[in-house]
C-alpha positions as CSV (number, residue, x, y, z in Angstrom):
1,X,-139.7,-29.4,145.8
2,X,-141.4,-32.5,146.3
3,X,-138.5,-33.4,149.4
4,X,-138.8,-30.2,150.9
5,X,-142.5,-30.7,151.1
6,X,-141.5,-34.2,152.8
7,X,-139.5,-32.9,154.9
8,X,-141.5,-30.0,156.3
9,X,-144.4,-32.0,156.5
10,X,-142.0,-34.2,159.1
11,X,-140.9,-31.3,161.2
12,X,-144.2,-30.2,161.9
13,X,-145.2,-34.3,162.9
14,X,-142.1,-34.2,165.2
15,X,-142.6,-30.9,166.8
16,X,-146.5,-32.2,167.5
17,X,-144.6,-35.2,168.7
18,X,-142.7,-33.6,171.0
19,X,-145.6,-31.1,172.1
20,X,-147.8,-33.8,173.2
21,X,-144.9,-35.7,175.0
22,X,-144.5,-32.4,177.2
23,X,-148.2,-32.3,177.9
24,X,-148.1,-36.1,179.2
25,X,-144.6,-35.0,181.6
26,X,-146.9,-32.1,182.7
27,X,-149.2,-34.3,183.8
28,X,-147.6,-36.8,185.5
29,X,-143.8,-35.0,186.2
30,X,-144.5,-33.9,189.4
31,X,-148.1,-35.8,189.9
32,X,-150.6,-38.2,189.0
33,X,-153.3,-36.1,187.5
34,X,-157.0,-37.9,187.2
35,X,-157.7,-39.7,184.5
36,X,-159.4,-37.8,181.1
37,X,-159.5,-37.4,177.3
38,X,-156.1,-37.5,175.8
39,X,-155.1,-34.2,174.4
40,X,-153.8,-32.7,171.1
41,X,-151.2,-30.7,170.6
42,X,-151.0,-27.1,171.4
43,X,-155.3,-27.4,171.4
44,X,-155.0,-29.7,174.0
45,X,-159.2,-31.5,174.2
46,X,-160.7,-28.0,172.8
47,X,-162.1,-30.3,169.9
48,X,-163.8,-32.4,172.6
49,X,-165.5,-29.3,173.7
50,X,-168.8,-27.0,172.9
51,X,-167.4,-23.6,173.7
52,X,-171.1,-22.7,173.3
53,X,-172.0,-24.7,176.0
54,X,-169.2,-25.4,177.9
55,X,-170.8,-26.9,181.4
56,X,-172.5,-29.5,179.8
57,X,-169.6,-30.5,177.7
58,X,-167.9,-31.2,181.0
59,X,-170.6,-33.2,182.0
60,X,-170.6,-35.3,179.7
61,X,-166.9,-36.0,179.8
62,X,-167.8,-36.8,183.5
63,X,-170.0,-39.8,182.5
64,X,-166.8,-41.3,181.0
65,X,-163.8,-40.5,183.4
66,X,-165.5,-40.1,186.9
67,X,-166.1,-37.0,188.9
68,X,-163.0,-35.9,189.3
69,X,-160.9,-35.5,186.0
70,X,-158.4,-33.9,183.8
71,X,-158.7,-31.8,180.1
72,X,-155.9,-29.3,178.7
73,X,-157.0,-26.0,177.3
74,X,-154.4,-25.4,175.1
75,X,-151.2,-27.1,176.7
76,X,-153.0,-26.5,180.6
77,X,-154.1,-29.6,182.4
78,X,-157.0,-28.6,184.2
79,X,-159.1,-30.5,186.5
80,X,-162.5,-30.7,187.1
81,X,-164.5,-32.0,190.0
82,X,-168.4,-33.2,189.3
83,X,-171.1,-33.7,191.8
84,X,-171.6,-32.9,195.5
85,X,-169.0,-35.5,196.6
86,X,-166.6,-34.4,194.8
87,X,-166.9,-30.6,195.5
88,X,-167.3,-31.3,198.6
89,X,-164.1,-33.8,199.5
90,X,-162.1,-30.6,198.0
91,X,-163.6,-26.9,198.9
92,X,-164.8,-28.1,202.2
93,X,-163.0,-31.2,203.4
94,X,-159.6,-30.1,202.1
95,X,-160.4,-26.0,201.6
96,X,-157.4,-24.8,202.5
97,X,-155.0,-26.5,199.8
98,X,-158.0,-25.5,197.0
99,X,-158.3,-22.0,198.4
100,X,-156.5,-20.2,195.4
101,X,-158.1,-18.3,192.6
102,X,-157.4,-20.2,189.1
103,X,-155.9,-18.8,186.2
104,X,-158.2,-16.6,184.2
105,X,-155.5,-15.0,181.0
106,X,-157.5,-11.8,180.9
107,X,-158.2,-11.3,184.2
108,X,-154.8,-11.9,185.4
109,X,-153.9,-9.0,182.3
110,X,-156.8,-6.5,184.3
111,X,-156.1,-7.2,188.0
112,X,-152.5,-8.7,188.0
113,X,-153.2,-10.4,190.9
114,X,-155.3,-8.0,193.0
115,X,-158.2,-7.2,194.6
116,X,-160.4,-9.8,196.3
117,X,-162.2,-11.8,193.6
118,X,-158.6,-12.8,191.9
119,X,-156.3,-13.1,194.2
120,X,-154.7,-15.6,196.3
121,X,-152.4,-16.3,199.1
122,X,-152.2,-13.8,201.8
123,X,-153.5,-11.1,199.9
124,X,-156.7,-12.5,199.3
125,X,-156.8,-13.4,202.8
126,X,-156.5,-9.9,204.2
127,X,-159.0,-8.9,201.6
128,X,-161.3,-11.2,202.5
129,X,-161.1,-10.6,206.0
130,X,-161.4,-6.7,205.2
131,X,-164.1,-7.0,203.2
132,X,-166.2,-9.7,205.7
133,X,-165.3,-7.4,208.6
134,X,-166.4,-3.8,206.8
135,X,-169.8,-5.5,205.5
136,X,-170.4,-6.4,208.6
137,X,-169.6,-3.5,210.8
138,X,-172.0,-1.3,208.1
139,X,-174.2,-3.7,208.7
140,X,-174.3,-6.9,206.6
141,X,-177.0,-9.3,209.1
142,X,-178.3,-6.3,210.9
143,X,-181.0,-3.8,211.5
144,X,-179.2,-1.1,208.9
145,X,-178.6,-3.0,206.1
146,X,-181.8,-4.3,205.9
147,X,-183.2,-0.9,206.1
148,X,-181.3,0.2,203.5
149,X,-182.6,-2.4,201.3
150,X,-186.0,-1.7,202.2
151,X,-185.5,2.2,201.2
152,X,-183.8,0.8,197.7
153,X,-187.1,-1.2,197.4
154,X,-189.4,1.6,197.6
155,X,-187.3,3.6,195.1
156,X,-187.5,0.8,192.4
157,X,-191.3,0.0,192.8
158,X,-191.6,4.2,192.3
159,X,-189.7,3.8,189.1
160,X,-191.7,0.8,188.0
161,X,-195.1,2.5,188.5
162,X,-193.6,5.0,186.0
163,X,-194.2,2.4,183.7
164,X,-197.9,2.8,183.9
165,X,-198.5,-1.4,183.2
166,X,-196.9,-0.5,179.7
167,X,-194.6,-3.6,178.5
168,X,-191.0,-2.5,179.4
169,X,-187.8,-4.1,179.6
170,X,-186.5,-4.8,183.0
171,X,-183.0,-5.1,182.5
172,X,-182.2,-1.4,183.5
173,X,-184.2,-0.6,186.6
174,X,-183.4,-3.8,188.1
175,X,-179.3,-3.3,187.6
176,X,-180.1,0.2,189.4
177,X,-181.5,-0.9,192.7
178,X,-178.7,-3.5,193.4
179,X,-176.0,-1.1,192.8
180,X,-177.4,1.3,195.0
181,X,-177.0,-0.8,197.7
182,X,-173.5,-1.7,197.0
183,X,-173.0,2.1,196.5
184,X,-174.4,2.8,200.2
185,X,-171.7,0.5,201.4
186,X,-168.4,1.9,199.4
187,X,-169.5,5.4,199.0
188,X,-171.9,5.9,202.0
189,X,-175.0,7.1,199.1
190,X,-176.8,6.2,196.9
191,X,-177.8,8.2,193.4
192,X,-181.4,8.8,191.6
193,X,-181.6,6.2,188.5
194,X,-181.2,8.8,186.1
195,X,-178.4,10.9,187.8
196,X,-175.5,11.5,184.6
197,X,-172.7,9.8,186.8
198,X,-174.8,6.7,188.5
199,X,-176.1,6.3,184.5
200,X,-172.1,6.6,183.6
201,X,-171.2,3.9,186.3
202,X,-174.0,1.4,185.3
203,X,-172.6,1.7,181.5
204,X,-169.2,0.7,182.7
205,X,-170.9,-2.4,184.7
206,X,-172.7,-3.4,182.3
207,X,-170.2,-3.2,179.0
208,X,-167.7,-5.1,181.2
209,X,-170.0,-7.3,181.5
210,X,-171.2,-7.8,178.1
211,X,-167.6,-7.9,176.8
212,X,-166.4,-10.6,178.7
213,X,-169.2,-13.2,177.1
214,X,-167.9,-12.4,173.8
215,X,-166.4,-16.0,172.0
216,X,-163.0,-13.4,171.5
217,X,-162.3,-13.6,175.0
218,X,-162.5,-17.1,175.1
219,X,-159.9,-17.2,172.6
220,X,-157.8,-14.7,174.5
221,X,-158.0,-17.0,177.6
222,X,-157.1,-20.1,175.4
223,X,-153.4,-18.0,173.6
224,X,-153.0,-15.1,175.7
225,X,-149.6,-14.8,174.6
226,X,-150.7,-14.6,170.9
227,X,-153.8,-12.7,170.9
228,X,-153.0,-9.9,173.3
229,X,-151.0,-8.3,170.7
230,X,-153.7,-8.7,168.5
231,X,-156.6,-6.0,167.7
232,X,-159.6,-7.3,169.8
233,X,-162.4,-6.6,172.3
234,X,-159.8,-7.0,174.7
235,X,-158.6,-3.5,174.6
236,X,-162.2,-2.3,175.3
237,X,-162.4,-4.4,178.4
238,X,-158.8,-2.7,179.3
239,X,-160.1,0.6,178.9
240,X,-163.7,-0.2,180.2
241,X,-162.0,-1.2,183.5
242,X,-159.4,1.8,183.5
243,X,-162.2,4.2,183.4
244,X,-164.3,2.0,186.4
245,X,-160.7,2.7,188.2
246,X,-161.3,6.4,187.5
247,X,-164.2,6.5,188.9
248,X,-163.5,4.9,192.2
249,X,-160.3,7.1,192.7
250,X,-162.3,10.0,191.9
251,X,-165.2,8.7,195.2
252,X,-161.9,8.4,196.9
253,X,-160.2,11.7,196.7
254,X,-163.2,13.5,197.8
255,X,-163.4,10.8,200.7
256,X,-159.7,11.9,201.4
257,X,-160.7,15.2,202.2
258,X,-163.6,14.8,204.6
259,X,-161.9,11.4,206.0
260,X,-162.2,11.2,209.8
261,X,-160.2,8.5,211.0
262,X,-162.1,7.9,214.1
263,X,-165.8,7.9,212.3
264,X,-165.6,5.5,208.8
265,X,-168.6,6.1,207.1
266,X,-167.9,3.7,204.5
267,X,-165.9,1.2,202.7
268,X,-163.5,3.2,201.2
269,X,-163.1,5.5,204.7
270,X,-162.2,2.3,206.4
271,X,-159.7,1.2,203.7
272,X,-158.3,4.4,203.8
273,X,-157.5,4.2,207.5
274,X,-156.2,0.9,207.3
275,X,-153.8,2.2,204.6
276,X,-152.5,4.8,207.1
277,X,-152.4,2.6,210.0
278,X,-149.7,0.2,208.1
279,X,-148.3,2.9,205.8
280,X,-144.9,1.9,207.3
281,X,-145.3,-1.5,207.0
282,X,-143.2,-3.2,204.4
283,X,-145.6,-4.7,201.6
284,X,-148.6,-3.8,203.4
285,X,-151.4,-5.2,200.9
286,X,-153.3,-2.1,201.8
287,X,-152.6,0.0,198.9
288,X,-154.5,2.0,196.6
289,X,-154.3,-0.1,193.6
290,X,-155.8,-3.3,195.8
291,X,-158.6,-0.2,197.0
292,X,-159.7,0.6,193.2
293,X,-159.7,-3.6,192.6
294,X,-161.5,-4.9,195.5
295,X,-163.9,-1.9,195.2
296,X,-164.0,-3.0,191.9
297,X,-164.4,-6.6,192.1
298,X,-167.7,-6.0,195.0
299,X,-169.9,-3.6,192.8
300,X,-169.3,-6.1,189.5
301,X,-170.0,-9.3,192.0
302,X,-172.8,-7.5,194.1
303,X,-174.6,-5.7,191.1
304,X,-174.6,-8.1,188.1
305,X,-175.1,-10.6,190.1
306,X,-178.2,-10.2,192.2
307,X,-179.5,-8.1,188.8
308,X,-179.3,-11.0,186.7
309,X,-181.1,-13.6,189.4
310,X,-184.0,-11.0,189.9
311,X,-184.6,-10.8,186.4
312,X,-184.0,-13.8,185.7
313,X,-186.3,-14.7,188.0
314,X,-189.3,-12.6,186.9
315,X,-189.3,-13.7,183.5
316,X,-189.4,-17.5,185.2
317,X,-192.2,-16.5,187.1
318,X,-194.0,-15.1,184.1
319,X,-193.5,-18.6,182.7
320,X,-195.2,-19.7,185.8
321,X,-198.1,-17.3,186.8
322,X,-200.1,-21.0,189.1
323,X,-196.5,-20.0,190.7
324,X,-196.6,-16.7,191.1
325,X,-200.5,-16.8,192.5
326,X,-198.9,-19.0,195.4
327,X,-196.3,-16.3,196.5
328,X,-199.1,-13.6,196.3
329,X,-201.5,-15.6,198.5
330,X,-198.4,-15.7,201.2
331,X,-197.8,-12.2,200.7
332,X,-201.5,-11.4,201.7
333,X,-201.6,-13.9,204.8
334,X,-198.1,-12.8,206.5
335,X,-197.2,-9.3,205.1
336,X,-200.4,-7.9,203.9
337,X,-200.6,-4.3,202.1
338,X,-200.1,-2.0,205.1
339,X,-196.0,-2.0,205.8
340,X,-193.1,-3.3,203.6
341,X,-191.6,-6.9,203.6
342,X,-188.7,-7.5,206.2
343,X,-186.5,-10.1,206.6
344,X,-188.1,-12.1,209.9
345,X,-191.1,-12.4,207.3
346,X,-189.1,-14.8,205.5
347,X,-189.7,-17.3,208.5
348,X,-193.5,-16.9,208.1
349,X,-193.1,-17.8,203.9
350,X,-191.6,-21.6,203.3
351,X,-193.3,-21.1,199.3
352,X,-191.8,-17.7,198.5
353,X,-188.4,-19.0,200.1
354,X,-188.5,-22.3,198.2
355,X,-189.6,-20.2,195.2
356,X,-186.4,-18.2,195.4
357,X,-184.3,-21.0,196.2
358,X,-185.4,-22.8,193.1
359,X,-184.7,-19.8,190.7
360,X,-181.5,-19.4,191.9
361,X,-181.1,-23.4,191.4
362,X,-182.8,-23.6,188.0
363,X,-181.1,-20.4,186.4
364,X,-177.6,-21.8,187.2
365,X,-176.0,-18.6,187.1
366,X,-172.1,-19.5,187.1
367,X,-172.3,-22.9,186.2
368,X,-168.7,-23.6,185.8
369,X,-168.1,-21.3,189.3
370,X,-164.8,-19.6,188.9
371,X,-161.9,-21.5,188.9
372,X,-159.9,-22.6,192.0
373,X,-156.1,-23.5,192.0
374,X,-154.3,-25.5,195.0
375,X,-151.9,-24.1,196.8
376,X,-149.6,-27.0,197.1
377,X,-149.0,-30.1,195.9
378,X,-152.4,-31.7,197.0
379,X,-152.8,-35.6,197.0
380,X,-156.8,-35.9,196.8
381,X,-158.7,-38.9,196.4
382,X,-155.6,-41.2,194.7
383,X,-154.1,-38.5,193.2
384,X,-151.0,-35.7,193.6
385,X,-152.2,-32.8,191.7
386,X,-149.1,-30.4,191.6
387,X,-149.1,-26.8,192.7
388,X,-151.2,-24.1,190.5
389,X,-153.0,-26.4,188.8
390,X,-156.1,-25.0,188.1
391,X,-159.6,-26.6,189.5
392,X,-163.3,-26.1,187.8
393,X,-165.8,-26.6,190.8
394,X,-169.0,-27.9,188.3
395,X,-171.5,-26.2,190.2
396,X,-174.2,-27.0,187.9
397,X,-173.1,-30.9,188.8
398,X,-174.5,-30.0,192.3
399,X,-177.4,-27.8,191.3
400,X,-178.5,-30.3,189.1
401,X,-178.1,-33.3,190.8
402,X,-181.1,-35.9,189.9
403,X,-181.1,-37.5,192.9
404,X,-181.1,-34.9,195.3
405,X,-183.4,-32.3,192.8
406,X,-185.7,-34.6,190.9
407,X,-186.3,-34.1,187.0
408,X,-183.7,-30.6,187.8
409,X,-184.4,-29.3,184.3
410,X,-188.3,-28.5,185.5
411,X,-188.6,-25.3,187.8
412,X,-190.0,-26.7,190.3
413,X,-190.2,-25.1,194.1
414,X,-191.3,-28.8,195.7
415,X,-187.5,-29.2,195.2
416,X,-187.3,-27.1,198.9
417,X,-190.3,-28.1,200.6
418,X,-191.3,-31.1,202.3
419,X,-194.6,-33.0,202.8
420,X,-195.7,-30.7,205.3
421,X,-195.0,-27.6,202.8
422,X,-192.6,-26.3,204.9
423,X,-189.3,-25.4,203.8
424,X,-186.7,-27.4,203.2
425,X,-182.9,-27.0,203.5
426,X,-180.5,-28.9,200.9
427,X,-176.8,-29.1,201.2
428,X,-176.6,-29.3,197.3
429,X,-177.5,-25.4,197.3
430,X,-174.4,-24.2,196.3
431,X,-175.4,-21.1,193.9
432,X,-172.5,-18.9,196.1
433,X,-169.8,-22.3,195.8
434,X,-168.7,-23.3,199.1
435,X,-165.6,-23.5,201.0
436,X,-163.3,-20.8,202.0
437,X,-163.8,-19.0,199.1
438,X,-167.6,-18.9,199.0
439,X,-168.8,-15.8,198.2
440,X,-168.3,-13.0,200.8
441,X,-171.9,-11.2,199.9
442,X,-173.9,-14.2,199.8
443,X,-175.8,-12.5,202.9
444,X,-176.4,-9.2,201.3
445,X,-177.8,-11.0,198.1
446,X,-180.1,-13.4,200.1
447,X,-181.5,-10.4,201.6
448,X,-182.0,-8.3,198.8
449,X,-183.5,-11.8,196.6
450,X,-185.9,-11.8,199.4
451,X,-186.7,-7.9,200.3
452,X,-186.8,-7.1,196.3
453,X,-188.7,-10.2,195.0
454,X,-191.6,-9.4,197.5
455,X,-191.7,-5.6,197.5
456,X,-191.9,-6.3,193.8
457,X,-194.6,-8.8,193.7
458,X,-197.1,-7.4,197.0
459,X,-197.1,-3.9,194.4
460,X,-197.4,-5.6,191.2
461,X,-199.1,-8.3,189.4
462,X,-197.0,-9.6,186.5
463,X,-198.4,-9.7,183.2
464,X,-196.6,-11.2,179.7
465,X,-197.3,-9.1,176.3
466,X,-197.1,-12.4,174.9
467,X,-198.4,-16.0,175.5
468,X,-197.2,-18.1,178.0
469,X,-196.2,-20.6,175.1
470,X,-194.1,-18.1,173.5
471,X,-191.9,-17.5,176.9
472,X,-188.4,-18.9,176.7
473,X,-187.0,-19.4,179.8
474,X,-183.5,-20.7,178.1
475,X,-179.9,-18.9,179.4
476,X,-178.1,-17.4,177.2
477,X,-174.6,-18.6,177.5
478,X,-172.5,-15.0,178.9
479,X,-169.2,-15.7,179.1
480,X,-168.7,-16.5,183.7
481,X,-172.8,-17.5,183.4
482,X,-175.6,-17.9,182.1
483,X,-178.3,-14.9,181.5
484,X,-182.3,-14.9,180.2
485,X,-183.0,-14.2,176.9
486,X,-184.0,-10.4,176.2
487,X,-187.8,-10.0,177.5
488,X,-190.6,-7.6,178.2
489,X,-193.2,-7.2,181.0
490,X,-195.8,-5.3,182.3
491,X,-196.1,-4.4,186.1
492,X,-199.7,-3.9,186.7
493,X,-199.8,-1.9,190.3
494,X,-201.7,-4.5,192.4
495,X,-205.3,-3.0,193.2
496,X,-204.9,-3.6,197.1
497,X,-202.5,-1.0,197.5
């Protein structure tokens, strides 16, 4: 008994042997990987991790092995860049051999590869150029979209005066007016807050959402292999995003039957055309399954996004009502109370631009960005990192910089002004990444930052149901980012109007 004990106990030290000996050939077989805490078997540095706070564990491993360096998740070398320099060198400087999405397990399960948000290759590239070239022929920079935004504002200051200064959560009117925009560029319309299928498409958005910052699918993305066959969360998200399919294929049937090939009205109209214009093309990539996954991928990035920052940002400004006084007092000098904010005014308003800079600098929304992959073998800096090797961009590196944002854990809009008060522009601003594959709404969500933010706060004068000193302004870690703690608020209507 004793001997087979003995001997078991030595299999399992030989087969970790041998595991760890093929984790050193993977990383220098067919490269020289950066340097970077040795890894364990099959855990690979997860010990040397807070999956609670992932970010900052990475930059703290930084301080030891330089700004660009190598951990394993499980048995996969990754490699992560720190700092402006860094990020930089590789999404600019060299862009194109970084330009692929990174492995993400239970994405790659959802999407298999398409869409515009997770893929790579050619197909994200005729995506990307589809997407860039429909948001801006409906109007992305212009005149139209900018009015549409405007009408969006109007219909969530109506909602919020519904409120009647009573505290209220903000969390649900402020997903609504974001994904009405984003619904007036796929589906040509937008939908009252309370009609039964908007309400059943802001579920969906949101429980996707929610999901995918539960610790489960962290494990998922860690043994994929093992835990898909397990019972999980993971078969919500599955079905969660099946049924957000559903709904897009049911927009674009009814768009099939009015569809006028000569007069798009919309996203979808224009994919649709596209399809039929290279319907005998062999492996056109514009099919119906990349449609329902790059529609797909633009409502998640341009609603949850640009939902989180604005409330994210009131509760920050809340926090700091000497703050919010400042952006009122430049409301009243350049926009007054007679007509609605516009986008020129943003010229006129160096504070409330370096305020909303500075939010979206301090909340450090996707502080780990989404991962990158090269498409080659890629010598950078002294080293060959092979092909597919996965890259983490450490965007909060750059948003926090010290040098360039001084003390950047205060919220501090002085960070974007200079000594005249005017604004000032930073290269370090990198809340959309950079590079080839920075994000292809960051337009659209700097407009509706600006158009929302200002609508909000030349009707409204924020007021806390609690002290200032009770106001945690904290994220709470979600899985791609970070989110604000659960909060209330009351919008007193502003006694100028």
């Amino acid at each position: 008994m004793a001997l087979s004990v003995v001997t078991a106990f030595g299999l399992v030290f030989c087969i970790s042997c041998l595991l760890l000996i093929s984790a050193w050939k993977k990383a220098f077989g067919r490269g020289k990987l950066p340097p970077g805490p040795v890894p364990l078997p099959i855990i690979g540095n997860i010990l040397q991790l807070d999956m609670k706070n992932f970010p900052k564990s990475l930059c703290t491993l930084a301080k030891i092995y330089g700004p660009v360096f190598t951990l394993y998740l499980g048995s996969k070398p990754i490699v992560v860049l720190h700092g402006y320099k860094a990020m930089k060198e590789a999404l600019i400087d060299h862009g194109e051999e970084f330009a692929n999405r990174g492995s993400f397990p239970i994405i790659d399960a959802i999407n298999k590869g398409l869409g515009l948000t997770f893929s790579s290759g050619e197909r994200w590239k005729q995506m990307r150029h589809f997407s860039l070239m429909t948001l801006k022929n409906f109007g992305m920079g212009t005149r139209s979209i900018e009015e549409r935004v405007q009408e969006e504002a109007k219909y969530l200051v109506q909602a919020l005066k519904k409120d009647n200064g009573m505290p209220c959560d903000p969390t649900f009117i402020l997903g609504c007016a974001p994904c009405n925009v984003i619904c007036s560029i796929i589906f040509q319309k937008r939908f009252e807050y309370h009609n039964q299928k908007f309400l059943h498409l802001m579920e969906l958005l949101d429980e996707k959402s929610k999901i995918l910052s539960l610790p489960w699918i962290q494990i998922y993305n860690l043994f994929p292999a093992l835990v898909r066959h397990l019972p999980g969360s993971h078969h919500k998200l599955f079905k969660n995003c099946q049924m957000l399919h559903d709904f897009i294929l049911e927009e674009v049937k009814e768009h099939q039957k009015a569809l006028d090939p000569n007069n798009p009205r919309d996203l979808i109209d224009s994919f649709l055309i596209k399809m039929e214009k290279e319907k005998e093309k062999p492996q056109s990539e514009f099919t119906m399954e990349n449609l329902t996954f790059t529609t797909s991928d633009i409502f998640a990035a341009g609603t949850v996004t640009t939902s989180t920052t604005l409330r994210y940002g009131l509760l920050i400004l809340l926090k700091h009502p000497e703050v919010t006084d400042k952006i009122h007092e430049e409301i009243d000098r350049v926009i007054g109370h007679n007509r609605s904010p516009c986008l020129k005014d943003r010229n006129s308003m160096p504070y409330t631009d370096a305020v909303i800079h500075e939010i979206q600098r301090y909340i450090d929304l996707v502080p780990a960005n989404l991962t990158h992959s090269v498409t080659r073998d890629t010598k950078f800096r002294q080293y060959l990192i092979p092909k597919g090797t996965t890259i983490i961009p450490l965007l909060k590196s750059v948003l926090y910089d010290d040098e360039e944002f001084p003390n950047p854990d205060k919220f501090d809009p002085g960070h974007f002004l200079d000594e005249s008060g005017n604004f000032k522009k930073s290269d370090y601003f990198m809340p959309f990444s950079a590079g080839k594959r920075i994000c292809v709404g960051e337009g659209l969500a700097r407009m509706e930052l600006f158009l929302f933010f200002t609508t909000i706060l030349q009707n409204f004068t924020l007021k806390s149901p609690v002290d200032l000193k009770y106001i945690d302004t904290t994220p709470v870690a979600n899985g791609f980012g970070n989110i604000p703690p659960s909060f209330k608020l009351c919008f007193l209507p502003s006694s100028k109007m």
